[in-house]
N, CA, C and O atoms as a Tripos MOL2 file, in Angstrom:
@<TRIPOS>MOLECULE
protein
  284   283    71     0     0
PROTEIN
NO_CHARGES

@<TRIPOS>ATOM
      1 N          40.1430    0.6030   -0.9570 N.3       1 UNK1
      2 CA         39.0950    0.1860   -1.8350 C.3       1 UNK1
      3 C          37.8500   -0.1100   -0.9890 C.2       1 UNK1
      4 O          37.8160   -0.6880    0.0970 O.2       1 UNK1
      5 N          36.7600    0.4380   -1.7550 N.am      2 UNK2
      6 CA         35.3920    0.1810   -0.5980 C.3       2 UNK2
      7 C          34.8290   -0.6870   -1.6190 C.2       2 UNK2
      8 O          34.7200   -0.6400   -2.8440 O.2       2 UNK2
      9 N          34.5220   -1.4600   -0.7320 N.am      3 UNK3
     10 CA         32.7980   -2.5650   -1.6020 C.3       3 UNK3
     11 C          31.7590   -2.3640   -1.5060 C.2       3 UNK3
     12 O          31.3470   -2.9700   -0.5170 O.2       3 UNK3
     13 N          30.6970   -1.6150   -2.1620 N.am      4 UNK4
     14 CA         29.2700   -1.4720   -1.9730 C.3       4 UNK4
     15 C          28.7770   -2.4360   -2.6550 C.2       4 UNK4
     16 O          29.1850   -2.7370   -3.7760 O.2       4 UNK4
     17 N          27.5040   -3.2350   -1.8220 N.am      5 UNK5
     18 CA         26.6060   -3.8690   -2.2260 C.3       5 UNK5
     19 C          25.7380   -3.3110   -2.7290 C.2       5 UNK5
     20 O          25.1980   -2.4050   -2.0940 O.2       5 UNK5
     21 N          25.2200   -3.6870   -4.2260 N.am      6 UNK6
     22 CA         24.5850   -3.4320   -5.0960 C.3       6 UNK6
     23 C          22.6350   -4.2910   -4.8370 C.2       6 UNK6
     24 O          22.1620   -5.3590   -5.2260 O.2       6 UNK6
     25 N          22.2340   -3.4930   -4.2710 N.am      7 UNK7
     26 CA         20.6250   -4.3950   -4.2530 C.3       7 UNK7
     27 C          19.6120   -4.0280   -5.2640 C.2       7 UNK7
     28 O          19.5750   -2.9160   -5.7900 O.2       7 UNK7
     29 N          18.7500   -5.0370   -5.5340 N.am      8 UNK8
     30 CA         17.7480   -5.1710   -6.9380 C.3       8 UNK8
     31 C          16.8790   -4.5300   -6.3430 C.2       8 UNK8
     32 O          16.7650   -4.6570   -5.1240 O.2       8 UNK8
     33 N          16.1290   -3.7590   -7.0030 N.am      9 UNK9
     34 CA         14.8250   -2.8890   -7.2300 C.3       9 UNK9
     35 C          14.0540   -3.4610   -8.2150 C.2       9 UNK9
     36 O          14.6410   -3.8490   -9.2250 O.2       9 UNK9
     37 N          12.6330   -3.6220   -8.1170 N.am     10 UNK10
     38 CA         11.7580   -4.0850   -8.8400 C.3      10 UNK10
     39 C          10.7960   -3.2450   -9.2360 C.2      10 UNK10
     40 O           9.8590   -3.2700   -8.4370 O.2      10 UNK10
     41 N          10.5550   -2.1830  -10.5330 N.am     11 UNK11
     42 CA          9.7790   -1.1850  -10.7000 C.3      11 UNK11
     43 C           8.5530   -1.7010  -11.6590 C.2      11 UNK11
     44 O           8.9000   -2.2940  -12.6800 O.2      11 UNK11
     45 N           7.1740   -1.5310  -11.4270 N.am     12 UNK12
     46 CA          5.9090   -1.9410  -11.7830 C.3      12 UNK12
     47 C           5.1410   -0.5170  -12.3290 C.2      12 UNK12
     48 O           5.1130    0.4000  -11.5090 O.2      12 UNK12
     49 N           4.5450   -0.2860  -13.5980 N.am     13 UNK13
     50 CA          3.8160    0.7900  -13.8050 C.3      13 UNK13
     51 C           2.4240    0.2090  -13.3660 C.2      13 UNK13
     52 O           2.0250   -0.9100  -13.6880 O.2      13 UNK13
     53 N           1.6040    1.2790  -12.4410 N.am     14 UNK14
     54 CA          0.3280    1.1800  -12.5260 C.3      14 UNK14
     55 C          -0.5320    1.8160  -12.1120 C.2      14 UNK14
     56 O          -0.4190    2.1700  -10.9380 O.2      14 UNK14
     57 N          -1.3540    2.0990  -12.6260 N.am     15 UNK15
     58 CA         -1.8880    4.1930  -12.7150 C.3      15 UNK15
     59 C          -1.1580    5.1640  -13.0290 C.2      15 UNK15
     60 O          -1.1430    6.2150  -12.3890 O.2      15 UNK15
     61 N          -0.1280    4.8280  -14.5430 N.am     16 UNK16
     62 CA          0.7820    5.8930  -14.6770 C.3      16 UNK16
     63 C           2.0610    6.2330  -13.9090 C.2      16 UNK16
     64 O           3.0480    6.8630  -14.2900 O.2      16 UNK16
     65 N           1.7650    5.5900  -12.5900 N.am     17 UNK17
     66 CA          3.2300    5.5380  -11.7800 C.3      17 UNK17
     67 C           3.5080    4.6710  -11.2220 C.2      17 UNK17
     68 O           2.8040    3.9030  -10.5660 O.2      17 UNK17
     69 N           5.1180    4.6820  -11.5050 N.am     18 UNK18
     70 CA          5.7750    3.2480  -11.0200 C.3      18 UNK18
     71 C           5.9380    3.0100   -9.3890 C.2      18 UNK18
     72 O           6.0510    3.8520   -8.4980 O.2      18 UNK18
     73 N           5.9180    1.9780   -9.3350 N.am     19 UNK19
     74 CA          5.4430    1.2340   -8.0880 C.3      19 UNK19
     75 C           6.8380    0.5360   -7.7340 C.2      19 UNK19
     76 O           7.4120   -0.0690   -8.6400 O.2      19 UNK19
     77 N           7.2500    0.5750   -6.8160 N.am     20 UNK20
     78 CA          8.7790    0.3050   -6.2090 C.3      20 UNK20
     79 C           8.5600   -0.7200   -5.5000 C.2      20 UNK20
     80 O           7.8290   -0.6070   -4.5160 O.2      20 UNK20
     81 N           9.1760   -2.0350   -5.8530 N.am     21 UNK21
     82 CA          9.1940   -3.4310   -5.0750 C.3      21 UNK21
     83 C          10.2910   -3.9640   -4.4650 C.2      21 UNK21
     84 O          11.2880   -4.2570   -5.1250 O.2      21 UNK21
     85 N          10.2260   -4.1330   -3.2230 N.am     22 UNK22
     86 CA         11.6760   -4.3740   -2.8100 C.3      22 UNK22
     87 C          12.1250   -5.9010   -2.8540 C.2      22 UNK22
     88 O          11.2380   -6.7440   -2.7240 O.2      22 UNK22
     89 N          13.5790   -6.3570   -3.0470 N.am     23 UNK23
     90 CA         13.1880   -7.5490   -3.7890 C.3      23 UNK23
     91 C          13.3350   -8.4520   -2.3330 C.2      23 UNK23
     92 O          14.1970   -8.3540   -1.4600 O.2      23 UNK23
     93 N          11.9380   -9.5330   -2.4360 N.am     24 UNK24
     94 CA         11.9770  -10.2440   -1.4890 C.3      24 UNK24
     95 C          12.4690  -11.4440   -1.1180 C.2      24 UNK24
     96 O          11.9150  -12.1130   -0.2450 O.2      24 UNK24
     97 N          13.5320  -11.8250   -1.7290 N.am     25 UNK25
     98 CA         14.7740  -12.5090   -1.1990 C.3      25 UNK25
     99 C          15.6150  -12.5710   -2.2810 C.2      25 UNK25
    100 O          15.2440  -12.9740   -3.3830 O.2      25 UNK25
    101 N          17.0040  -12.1030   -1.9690 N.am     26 UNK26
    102 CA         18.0720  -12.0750   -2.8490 C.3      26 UNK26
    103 C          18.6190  -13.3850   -3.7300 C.2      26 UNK26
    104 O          19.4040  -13.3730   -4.6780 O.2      26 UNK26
    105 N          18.0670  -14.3150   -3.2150 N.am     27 UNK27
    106 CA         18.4290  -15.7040   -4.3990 C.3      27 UNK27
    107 C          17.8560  -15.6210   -4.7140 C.2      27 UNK27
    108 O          18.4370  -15.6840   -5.7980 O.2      27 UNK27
    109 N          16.2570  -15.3970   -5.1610 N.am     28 UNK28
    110 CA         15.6520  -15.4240   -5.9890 C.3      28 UNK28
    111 C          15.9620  -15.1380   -7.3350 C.2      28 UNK28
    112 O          16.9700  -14.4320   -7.3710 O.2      28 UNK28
    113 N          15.4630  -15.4230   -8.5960 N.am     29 UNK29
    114 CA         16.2120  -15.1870  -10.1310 C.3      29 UNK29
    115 C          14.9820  -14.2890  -10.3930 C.2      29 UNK29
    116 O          13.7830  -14.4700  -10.1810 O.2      29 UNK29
    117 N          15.3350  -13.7680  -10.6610 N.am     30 UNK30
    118 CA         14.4950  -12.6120  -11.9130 C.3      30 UNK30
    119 C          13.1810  -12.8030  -11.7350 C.2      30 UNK30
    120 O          12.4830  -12.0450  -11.0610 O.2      30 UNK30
    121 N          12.6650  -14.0700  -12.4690 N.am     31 UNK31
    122 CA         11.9620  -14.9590  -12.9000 C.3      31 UNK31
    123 C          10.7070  -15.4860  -11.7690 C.2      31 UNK31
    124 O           9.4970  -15.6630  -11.9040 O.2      31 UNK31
    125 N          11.5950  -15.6240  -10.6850 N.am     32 UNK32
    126 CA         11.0820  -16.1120   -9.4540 C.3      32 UNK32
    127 C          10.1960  -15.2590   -8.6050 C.2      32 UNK32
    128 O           9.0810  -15.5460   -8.1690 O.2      32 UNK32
    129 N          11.1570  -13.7210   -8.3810 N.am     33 UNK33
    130 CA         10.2690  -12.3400   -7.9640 C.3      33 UNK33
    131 C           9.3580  -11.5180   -9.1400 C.2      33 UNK33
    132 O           8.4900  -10.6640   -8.9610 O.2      33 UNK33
    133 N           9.7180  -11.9160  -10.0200 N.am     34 UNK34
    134 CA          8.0090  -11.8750  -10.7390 C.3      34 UNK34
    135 C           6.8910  -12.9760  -10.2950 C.2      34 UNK34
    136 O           5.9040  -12.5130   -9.7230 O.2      34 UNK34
    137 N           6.9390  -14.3110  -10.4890 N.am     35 UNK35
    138 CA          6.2340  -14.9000   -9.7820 C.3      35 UNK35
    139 C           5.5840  -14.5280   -8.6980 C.2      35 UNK35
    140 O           4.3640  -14.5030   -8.5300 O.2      35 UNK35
    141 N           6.3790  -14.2570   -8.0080 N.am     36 UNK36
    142 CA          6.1630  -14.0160   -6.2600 C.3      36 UNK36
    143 C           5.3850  -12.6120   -6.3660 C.2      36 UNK36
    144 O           4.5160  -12.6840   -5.4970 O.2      36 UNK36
    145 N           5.2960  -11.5570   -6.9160 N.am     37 UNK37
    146 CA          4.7640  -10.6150   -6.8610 C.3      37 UNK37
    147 C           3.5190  -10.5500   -8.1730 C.2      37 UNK37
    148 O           2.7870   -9.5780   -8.3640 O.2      37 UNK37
    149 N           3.5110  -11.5360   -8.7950 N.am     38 UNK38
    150 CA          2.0990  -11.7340   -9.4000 C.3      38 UNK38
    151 C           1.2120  -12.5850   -8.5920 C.2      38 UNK38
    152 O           0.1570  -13.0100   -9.0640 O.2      38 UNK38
    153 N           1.6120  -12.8640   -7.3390 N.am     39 UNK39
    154 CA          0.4420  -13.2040   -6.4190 C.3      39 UNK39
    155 C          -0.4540  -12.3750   -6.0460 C.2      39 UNK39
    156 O          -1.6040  -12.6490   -5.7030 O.2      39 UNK39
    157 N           0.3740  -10.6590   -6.1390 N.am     40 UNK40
    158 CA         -0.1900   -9.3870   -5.1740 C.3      40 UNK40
    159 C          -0.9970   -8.7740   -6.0410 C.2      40 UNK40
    160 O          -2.0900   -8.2460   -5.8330 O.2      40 UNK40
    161 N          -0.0180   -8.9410   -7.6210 N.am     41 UNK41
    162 CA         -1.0810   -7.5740   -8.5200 C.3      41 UNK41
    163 C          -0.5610   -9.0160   -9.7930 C.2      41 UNK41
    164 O           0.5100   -9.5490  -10.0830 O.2      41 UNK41
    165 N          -2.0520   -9.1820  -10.2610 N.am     42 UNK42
    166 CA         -2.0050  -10.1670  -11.5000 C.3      42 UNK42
    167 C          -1.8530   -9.7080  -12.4490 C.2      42 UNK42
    168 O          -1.8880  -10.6070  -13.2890 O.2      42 UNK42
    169 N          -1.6520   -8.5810  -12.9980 N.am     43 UNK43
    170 CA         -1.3120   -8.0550  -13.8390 C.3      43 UNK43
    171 C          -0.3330   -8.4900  -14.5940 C.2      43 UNK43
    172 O          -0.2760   -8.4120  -15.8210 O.2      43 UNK43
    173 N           0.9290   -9.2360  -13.4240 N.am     44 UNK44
    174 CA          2.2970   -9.1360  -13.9730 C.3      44 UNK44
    175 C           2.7100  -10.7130  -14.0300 C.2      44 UNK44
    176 O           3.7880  -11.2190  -13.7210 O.2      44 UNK44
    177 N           1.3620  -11.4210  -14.5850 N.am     45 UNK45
    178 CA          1.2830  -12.7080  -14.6220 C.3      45 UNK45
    179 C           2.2950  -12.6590  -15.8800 C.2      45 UNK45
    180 O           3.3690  -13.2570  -15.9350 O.2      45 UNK45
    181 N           1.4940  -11.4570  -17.3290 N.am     46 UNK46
    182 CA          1.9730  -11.4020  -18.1090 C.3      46 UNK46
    183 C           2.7560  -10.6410  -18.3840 C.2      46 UNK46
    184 O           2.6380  -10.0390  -19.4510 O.2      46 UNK46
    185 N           3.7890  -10.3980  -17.5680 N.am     47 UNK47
    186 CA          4.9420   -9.2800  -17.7880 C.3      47 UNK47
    187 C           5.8950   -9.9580  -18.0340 C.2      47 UNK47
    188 O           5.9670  -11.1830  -17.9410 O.2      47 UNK47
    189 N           6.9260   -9.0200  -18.4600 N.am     48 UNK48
    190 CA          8.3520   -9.3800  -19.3060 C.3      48 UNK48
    191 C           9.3530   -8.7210  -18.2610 C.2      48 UNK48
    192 O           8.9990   -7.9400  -17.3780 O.2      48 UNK48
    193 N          10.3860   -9.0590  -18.4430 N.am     49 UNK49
    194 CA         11.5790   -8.4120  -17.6180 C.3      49 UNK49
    195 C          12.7220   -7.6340  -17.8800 C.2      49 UNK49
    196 O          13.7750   -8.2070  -18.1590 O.2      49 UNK49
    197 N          12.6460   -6.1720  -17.8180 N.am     50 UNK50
    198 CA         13.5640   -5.4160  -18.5880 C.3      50 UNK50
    199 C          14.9140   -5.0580  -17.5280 C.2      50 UNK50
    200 O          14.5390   -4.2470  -16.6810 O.2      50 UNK50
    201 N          15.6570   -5.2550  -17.4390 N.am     51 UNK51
    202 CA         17.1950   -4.8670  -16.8800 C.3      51 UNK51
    203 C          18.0250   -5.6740  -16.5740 C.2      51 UNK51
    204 O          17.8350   -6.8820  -16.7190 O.2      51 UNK51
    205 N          18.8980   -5.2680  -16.1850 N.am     52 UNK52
    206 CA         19.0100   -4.3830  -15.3190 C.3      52 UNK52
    207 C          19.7010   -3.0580  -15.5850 C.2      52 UNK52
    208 O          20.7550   -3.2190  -16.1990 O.2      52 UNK52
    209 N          19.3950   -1.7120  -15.2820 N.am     53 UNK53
    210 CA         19.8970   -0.7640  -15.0030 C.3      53 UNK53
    211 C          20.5110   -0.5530  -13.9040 C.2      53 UNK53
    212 O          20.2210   -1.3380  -13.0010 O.2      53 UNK53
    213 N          21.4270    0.4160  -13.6220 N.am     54 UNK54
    214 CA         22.2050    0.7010  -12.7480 C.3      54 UNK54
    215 C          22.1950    1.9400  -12.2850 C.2      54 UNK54
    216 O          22.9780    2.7930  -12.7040 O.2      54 UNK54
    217 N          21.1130    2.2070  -11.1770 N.am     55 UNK55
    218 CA         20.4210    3.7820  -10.8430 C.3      55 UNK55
    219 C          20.9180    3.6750   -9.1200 C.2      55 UNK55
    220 O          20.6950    2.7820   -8.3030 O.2      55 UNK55
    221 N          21.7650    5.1330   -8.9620 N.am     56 UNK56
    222 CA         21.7770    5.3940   -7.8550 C.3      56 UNK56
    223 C          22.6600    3.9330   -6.4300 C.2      56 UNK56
    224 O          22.6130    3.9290   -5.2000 O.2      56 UNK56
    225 N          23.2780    3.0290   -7.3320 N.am     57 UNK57
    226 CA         23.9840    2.1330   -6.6650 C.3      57 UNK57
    227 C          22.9910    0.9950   -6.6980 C.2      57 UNK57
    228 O          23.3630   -0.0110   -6.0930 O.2      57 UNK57
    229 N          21.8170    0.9400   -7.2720 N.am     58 UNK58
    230 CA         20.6770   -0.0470   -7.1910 C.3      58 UNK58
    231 C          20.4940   -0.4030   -8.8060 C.2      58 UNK58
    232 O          20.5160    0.3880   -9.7490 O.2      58 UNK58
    233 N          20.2800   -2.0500   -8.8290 N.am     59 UNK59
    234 CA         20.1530   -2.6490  -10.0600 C.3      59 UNK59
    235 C          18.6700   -2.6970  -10.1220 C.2      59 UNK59
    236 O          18.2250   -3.5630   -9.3680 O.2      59 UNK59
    237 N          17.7740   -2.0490  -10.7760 N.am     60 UNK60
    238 CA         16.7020   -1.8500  -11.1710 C.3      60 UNK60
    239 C          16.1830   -2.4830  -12.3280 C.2      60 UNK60
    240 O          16.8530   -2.5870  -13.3560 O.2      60 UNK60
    241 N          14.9100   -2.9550  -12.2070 N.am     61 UNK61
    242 CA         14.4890   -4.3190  -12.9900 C.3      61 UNK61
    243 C          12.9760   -3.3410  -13.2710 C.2      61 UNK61
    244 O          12.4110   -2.6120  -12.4560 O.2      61 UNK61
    245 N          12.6510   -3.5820  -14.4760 N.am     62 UNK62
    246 CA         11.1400   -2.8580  -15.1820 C.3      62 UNK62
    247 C          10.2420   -4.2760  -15.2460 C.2      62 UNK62
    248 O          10.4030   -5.1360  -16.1120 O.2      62 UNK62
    249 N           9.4590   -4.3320  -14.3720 N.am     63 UNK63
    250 CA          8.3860   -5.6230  -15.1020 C.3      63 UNK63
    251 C           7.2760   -4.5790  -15.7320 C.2      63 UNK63
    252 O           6.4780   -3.8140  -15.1900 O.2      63 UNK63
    253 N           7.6150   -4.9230  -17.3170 N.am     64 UNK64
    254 CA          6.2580   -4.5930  -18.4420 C.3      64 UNK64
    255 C           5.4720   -5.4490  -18.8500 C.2      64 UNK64
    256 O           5.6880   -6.5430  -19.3710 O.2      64 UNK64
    257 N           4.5070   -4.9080  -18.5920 N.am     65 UNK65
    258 CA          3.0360   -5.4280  -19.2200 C.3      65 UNK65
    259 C           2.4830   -4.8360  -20.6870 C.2      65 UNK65
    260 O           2.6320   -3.7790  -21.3000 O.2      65 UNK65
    261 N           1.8080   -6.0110  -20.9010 N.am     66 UNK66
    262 CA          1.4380   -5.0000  -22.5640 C.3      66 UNK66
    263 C          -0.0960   -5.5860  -22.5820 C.2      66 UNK66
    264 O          -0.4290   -6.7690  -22.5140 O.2      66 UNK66
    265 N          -1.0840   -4.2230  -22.7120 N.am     67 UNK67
    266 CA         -2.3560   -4.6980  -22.4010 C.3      67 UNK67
    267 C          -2.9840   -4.1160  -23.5840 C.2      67 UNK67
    268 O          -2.7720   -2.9770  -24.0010 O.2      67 UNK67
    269 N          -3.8540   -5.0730  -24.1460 N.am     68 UNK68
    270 CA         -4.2300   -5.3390  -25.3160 C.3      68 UNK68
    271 C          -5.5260   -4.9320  -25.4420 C.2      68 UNK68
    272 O          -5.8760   -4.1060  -24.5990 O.2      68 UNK68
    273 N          -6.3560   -5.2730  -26.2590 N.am     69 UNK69
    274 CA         -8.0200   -5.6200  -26.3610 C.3      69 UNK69
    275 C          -8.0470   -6.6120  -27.1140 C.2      69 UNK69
    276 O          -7.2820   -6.8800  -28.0410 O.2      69 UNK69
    277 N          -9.2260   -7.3680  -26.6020 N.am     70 UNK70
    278 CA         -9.4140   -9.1820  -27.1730 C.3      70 UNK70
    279 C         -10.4670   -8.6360  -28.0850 C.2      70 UNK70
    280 O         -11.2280   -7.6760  -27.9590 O.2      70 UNK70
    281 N         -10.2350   -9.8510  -29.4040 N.am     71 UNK71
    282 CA        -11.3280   -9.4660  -30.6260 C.3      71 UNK71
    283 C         -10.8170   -8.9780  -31.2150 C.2      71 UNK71
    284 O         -11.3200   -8.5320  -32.2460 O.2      71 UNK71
@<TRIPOS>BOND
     1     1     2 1
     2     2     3 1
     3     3     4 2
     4     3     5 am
     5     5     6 1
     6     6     7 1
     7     7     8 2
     8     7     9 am
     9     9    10 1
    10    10    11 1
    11    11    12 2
    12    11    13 am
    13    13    14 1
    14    14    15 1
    15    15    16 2
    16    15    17 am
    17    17    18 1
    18    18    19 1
    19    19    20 2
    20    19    21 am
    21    21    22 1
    22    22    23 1
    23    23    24 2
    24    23    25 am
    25    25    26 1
    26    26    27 1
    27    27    28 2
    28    27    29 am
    29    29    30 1
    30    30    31 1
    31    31    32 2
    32    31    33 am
    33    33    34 1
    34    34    35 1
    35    35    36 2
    36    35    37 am
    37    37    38 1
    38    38    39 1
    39    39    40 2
    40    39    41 am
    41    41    42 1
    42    42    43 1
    43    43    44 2
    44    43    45 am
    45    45    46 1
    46    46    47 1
    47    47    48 2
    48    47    49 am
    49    49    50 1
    50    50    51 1
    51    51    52 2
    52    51    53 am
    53    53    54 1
    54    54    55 1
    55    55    56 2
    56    55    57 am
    57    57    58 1
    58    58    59 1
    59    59    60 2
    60    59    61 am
    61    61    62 1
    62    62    63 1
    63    63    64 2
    64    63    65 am
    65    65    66 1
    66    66    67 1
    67    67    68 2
    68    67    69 am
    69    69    70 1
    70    70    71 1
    71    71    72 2
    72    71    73 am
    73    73    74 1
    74    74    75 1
    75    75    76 2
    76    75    77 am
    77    77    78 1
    78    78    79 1
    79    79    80 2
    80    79    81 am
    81    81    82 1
    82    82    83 1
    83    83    84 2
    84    83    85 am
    85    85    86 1
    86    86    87 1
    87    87    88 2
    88    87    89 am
    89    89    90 1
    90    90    91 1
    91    91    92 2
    92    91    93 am
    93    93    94 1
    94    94    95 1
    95    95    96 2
    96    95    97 am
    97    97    98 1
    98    98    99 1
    99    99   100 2
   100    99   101 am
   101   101   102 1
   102   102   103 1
   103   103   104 2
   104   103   105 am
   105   105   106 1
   106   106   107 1
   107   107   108 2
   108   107   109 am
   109   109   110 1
   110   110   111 1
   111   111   112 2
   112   111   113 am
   113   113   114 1
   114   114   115 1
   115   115   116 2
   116   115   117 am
   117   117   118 1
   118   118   119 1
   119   119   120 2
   120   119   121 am
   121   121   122 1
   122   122   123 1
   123   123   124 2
   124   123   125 am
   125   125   126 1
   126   126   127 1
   127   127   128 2
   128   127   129 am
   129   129   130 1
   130   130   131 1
   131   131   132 2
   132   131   133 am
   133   133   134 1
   134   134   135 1
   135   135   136 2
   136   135   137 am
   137   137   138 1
   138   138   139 1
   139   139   140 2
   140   139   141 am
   141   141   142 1
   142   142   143 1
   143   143   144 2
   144   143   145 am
   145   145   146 1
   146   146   147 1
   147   147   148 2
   148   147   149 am
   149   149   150 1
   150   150   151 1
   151   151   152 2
   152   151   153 am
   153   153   154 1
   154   154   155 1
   155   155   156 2
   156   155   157 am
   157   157   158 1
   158   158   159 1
   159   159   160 2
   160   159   161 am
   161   161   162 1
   162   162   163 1
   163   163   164 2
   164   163   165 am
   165   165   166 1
   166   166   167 1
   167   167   168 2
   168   167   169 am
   169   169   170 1
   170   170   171 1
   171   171   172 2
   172   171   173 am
   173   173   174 1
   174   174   175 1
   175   175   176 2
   176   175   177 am
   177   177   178 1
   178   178   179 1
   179   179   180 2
   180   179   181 am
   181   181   182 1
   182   182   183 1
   183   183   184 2
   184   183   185 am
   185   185   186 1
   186   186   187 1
   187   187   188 2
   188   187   189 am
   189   189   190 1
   190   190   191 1
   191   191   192 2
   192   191   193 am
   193   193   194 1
   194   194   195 1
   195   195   196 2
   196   195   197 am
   197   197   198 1
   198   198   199 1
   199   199   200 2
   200   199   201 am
   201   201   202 1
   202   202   203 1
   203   203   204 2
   204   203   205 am
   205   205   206 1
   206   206   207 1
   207   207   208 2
   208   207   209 am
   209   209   210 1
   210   210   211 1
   211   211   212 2
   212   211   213 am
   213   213   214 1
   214   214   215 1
   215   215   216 2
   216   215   217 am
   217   217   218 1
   218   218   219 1
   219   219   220 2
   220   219   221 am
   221   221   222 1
   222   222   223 1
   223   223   224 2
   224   223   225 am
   225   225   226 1
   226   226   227 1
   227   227   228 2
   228   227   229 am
   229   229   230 1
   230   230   231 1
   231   231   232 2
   232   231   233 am
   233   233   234 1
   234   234   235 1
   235   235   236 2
   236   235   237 am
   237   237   238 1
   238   238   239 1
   239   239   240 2
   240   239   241 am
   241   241   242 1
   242   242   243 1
   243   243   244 2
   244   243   245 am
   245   245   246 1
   246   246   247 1
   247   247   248 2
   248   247   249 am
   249   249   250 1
   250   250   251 1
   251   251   252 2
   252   251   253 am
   253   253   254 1
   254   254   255 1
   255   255   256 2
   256   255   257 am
   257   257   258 1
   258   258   259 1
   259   259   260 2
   260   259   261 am
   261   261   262 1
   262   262   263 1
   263   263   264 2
   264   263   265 am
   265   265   266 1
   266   266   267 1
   267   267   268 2
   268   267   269 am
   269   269   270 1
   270   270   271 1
   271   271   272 2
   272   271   273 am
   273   273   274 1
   274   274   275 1
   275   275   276 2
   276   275   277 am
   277   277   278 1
   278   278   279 1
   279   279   280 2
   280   279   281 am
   281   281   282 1
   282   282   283 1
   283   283   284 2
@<TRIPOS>SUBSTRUCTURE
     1 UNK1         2 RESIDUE 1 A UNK
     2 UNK2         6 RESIDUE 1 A UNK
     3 UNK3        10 RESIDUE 1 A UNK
     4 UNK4        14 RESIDUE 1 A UNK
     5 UNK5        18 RESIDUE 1 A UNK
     6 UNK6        22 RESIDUE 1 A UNK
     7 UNK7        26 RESIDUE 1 A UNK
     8 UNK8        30 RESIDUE 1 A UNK
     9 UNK9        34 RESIDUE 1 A UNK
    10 UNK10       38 RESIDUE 1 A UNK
    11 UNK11       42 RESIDUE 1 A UNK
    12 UNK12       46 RESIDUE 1 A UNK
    13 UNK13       50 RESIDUE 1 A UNK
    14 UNK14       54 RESIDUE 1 A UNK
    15 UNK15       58 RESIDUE 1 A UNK
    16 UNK16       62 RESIDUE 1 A UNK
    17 UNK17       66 RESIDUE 1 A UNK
    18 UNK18       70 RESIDUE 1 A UNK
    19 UNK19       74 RESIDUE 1 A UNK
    20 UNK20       78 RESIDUE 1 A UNK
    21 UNK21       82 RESIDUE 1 A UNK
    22 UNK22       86 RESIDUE 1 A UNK
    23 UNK23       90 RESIDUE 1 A UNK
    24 UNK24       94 RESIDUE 1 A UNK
    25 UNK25       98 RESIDUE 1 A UNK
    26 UNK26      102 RESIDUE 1 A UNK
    27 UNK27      106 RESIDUE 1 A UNK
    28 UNK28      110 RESIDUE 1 A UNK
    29 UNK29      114 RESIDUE 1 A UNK
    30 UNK30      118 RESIDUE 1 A UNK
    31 UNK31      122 RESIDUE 1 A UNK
    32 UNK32      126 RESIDUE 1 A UNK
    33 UNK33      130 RESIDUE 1 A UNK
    34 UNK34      134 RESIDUE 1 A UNK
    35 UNK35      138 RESIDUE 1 A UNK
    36 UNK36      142 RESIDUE 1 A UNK
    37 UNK37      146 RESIDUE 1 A UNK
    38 UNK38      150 RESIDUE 1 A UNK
    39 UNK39      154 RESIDUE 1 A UNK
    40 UNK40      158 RESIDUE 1 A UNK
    41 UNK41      162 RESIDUE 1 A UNK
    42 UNK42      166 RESIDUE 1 A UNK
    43 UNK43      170 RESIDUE 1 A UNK
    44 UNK44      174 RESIDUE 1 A UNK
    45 UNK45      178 RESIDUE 1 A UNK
    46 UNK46      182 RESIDUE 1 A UNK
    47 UNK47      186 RESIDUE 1 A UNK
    48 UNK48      190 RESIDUE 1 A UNK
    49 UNK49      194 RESIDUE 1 A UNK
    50 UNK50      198 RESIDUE 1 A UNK
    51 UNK51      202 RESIDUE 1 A UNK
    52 UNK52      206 RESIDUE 1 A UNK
    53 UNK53      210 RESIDUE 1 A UNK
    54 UNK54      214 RESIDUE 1 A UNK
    55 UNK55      218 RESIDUE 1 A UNK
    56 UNK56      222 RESIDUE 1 A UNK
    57 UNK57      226 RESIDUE 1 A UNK
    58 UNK58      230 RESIDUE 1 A UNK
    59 UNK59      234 RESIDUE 1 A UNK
    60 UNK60      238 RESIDUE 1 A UNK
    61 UNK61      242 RESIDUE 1 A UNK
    62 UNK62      246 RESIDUE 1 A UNK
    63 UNK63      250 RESIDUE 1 A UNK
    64 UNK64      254 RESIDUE 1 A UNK
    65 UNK65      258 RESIDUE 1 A UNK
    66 UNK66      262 RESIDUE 1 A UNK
    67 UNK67      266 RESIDUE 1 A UNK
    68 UNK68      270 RESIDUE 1 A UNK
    69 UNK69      274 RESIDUE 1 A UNK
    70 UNK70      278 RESIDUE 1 A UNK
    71 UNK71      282 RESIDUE 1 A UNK
């Protein structure tokens, strides 16, 4: 029996293509590496958290944004 470790991927759309985040520390919750990466691109102040999927041995996480017009 083999054990593969399964590591989180963090995927961001922006300019039409997704943007690959590697996750920057494994205790972190979900919750936390959104935080931490709405320091870089504010965008994802207001993002939501979609997964996990299970691509290629990697648990892959969608942070969506939903951008509006005010008024």
């Amino acid at each position: 029996m083999e054990i593969i470790e399964i590591s989180r991927v963090f995927l961001h759309r922006a300019n039409g293509q997704d943007v690959r985040l590697t996750d920057p520390n494994p205790s972190f919750t979900t919750a936390e590496v959104l935080n931490f990466y709405a320091n870089h691109y504010p965008i994802l102040t207001t993002a939501k958290i979609r997964g996990p999927e299970i691509v290629d041995d990697e648990r892959v996480f969608h942070f969506e944004t939903t951008m509006g017009t005010k008024g």
